[in-house]
C-alpha positions as CSV (number, residue, x, y, z in Angstrom):
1,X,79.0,-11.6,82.1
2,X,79.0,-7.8,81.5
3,X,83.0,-8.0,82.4
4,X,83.7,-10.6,79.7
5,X,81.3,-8.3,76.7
6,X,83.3,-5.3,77.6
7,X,87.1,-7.5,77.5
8,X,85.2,-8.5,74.2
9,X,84.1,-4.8,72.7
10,X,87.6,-3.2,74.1
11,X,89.2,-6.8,71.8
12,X,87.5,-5.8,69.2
13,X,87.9,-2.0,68.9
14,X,91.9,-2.8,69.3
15,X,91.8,-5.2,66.5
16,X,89.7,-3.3,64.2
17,X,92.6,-0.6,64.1
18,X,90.0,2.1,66.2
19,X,92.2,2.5,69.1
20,X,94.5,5.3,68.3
21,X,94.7,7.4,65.2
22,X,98.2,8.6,66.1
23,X,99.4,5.0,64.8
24,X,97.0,5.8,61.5
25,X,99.2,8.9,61.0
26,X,102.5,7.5,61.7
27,X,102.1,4.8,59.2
28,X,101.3,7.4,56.6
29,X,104.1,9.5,57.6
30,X,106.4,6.3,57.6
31,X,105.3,4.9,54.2
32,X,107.2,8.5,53.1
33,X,110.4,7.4,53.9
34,X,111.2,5.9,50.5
35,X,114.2,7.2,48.9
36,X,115.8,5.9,46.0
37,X,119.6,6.3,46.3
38,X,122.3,3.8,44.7
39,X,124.1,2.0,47.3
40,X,127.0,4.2,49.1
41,X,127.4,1.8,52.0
42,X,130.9,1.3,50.5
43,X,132.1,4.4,49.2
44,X,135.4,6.2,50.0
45,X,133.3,9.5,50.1
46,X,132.9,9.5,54.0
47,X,130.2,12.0,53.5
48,X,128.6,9.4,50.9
49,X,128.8,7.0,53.6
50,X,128.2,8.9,56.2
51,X,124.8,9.8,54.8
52,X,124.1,6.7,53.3
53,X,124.1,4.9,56.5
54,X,122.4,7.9,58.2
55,X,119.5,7.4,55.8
56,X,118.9,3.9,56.4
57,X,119.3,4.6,60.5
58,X,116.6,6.4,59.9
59,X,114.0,4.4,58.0
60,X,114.8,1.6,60.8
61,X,114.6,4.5,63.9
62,X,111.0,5.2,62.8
63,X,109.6,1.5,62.1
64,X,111.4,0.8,65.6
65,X,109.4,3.8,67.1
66,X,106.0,2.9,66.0
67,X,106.6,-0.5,66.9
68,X,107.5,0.2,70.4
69,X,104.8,3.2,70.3
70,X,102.3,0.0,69.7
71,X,103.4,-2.2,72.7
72,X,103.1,1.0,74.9
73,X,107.0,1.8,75.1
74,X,107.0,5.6,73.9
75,X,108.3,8.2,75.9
76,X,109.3,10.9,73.8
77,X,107.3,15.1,75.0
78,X,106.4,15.1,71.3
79,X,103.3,12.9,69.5
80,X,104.9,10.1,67.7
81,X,103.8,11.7,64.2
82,X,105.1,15.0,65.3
83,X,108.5,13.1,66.2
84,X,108.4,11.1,63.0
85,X,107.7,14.8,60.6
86,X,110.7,15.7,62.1
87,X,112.9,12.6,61.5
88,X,111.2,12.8,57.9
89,X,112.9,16.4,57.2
90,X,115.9,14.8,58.3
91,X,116.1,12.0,56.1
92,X,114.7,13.9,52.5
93,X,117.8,16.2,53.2
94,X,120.1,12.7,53.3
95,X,118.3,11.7,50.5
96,X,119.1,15.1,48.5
97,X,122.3,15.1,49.8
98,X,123.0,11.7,47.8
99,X,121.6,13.0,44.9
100,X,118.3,10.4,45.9
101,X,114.4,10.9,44.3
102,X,111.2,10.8,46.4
């Protein structure tokens, strides 16, 4: 009985969102990736392109590394939000670069 409260309490604490505030912090950091650009995915600037595709390799990098932070899969030296700060820097200078707003 005291093996099926605590399978309960540790349920519950996961689905409440209590379990790790590093995944807390990443979303944050995420829901900053949000850059409005026109579309250069076409462009005959390479550089347009280049950065263009660049910034949306990004946004999908970081949802791809929460998500795999979430089912355990992360094995990167740096926290996850450390590693996704640094990501961000990268992708407001794409967004500049393209002439893109915050």
């Amino acid at each position: 009985m005291k093996k099926l409260s605590l399978i309960s309490f540790v349920a519950i604490a996961i689905l409440s969102g209590c379990a790790d505030p590093e995944i807390k912090k990443a979303e944050d950091l995420i829901s900053q990736f949000n850059c409005s650009v026109q579309d250069y995915s076409n462009s005959e600037d390479i550089n347009e392109r280049y950065n263009y595709n660049a910034l949306k390799a990004d946004e999908e990098d970081v949802r791809n590394l929460l998500a795999n932070y979430k089912r355990g899969h992360y094995f990167l030296g740096d926290p996850l939000s450390t590693e996704i700060q640094k990501r961000l820097a990268l992708y407001k200078n794409s967004c500049s670069s393209l002439g893109g707003k915050f």
